[in-house]
RODO-2510 file (C-alpha; in nm, 4 decimals, decimal comma):
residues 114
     n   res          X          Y          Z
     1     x     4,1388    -4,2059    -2,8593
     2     x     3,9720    -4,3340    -2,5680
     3     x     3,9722    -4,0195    -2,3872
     4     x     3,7945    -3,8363    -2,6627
     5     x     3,5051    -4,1025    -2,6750
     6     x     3,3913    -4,0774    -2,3757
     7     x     3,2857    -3,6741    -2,3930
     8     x     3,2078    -3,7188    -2,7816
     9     x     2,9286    -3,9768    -2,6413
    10     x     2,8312    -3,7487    -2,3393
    11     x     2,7729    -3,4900    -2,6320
    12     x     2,6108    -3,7010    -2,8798
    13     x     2,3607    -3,8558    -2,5678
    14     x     2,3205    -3,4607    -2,4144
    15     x     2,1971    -3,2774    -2,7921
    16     x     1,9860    -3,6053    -2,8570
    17     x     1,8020    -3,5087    -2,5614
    18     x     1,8016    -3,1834    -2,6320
    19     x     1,6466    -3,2540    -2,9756
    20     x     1,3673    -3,4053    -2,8124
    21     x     1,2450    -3,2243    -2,5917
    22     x     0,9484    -2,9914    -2,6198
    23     x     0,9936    -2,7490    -2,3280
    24     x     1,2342    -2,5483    -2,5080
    25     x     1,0354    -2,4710    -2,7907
    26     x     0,9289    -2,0517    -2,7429
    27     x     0,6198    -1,9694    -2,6076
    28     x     0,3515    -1,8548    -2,7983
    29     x     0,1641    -1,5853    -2,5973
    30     x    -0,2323    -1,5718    -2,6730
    31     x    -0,3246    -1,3385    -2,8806
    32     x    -0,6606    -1,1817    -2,8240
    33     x    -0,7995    -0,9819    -3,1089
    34     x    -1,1629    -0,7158    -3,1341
    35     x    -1,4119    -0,6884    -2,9071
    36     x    -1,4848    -0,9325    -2,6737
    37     x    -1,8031    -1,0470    -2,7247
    38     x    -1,9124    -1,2512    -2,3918
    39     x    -2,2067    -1,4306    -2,3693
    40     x    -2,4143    -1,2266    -2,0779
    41     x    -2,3448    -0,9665    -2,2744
    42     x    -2,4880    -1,0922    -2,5989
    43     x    -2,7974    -1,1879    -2,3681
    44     x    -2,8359    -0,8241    -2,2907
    45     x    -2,9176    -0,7240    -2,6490
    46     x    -3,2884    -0,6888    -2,6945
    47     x    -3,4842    -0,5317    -2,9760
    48     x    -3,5150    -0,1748    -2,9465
    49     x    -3,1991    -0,0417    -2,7652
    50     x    -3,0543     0,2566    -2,9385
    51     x    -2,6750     0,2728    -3,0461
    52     x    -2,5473     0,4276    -2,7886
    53     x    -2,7073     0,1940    -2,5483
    54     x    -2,5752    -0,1254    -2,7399
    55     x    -2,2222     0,0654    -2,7696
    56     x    -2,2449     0,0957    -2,3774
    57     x    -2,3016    -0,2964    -2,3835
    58     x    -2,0446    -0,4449    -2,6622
    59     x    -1,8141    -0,1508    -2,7034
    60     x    -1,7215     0,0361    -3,0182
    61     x    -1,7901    -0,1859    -3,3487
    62     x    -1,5182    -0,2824    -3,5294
    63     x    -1,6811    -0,2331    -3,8552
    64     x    -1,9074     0,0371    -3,8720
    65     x    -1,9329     0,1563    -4,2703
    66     x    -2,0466     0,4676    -4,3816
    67     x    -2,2550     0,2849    -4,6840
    68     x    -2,4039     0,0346    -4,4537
    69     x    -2,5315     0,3121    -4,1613
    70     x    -2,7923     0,0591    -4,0107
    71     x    -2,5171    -0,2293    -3,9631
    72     x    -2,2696    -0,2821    -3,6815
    73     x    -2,0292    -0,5744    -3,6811
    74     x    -1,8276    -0,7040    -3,4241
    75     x    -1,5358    -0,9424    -3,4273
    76     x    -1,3311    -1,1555    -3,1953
    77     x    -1,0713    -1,4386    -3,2104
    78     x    -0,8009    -1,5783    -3,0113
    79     x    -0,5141    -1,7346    -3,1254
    80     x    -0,1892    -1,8936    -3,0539
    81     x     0,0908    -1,8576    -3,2383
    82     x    -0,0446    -1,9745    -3,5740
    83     x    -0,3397    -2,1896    -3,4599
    84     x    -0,6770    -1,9939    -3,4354
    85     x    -0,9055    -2,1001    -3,1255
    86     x    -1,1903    -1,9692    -3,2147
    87     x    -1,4033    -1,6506    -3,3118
    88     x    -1,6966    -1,4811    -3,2933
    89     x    -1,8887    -1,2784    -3,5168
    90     x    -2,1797    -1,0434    -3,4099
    91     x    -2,3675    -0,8746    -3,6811
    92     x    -2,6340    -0,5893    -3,5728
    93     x    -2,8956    -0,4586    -3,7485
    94     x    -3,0862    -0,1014    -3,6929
    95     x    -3,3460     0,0673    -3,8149
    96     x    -3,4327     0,3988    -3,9373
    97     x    -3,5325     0,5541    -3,6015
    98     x    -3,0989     0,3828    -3,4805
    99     x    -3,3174     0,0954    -3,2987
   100     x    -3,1676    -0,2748    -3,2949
   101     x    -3,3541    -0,4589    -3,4933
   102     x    -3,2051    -0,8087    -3,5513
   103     x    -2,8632    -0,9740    -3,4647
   104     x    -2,6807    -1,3008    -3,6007
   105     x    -2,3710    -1,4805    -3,3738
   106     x    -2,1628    -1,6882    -3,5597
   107     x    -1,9302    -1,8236    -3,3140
   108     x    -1,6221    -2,0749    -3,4731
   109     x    -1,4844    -2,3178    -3,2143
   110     x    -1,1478    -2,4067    -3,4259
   111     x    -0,9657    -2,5893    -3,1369
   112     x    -1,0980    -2,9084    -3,1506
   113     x    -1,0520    -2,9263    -3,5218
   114     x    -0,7059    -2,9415    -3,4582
***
């Protein structure tokens, strides 16, 4: 008996360690998601530029609808896992002559919620 206690407790001592610890939980690779919308970028914008020119600046909009031809949306997010960063949302408007007219950034810092 007492030579099976003494690994029985090494085992017992060795997965309670184990249990505890965080560095062998998987690692959750960033996940980076639409355009990324940086901030010189945004600064860039300026009533007036045509399509392509604001296409050259922020890329090709992820939402472009064929009902709404005068609006351009972009999107971007990062998360982890399943805890969401943040995102950004840029919404462009043009007018009839395919000049910007107006923009709105919503930008959603979710990490320090959490």
């Amino acid at each position: 008996m007492k030579q099976l206690a003494k690994p029985f407790f090494i085992i017992i001592i060795s997965l309670y360690s184990f249990y505890g610890c965080s560095t062998f939980a998987p690692y959750k690779v960033p996940v980076l998601q639409g355009n990324i919308l940086q901030d010189k970028d945004v600064e860039q914008l300026v009533k007036g530029l045509t399509k392509d020119q604001v296409q050259y600046l922020l890329g090709t909009p992820l939402l472009n609808s064929p009902v709404h031809q005068t609006r351009w949306d972009y999107f971007y997010s990062v998360n982890i896992g399943d805890i969401t960063l943040g995102e950004r949302k840029l919404s462009l408007q043009f007018n009839d002559e395919e000049k910007l007219e107006s923009w709105i950034l919503e930008e959603i810092n979710l990490s320090q919620n959490q």
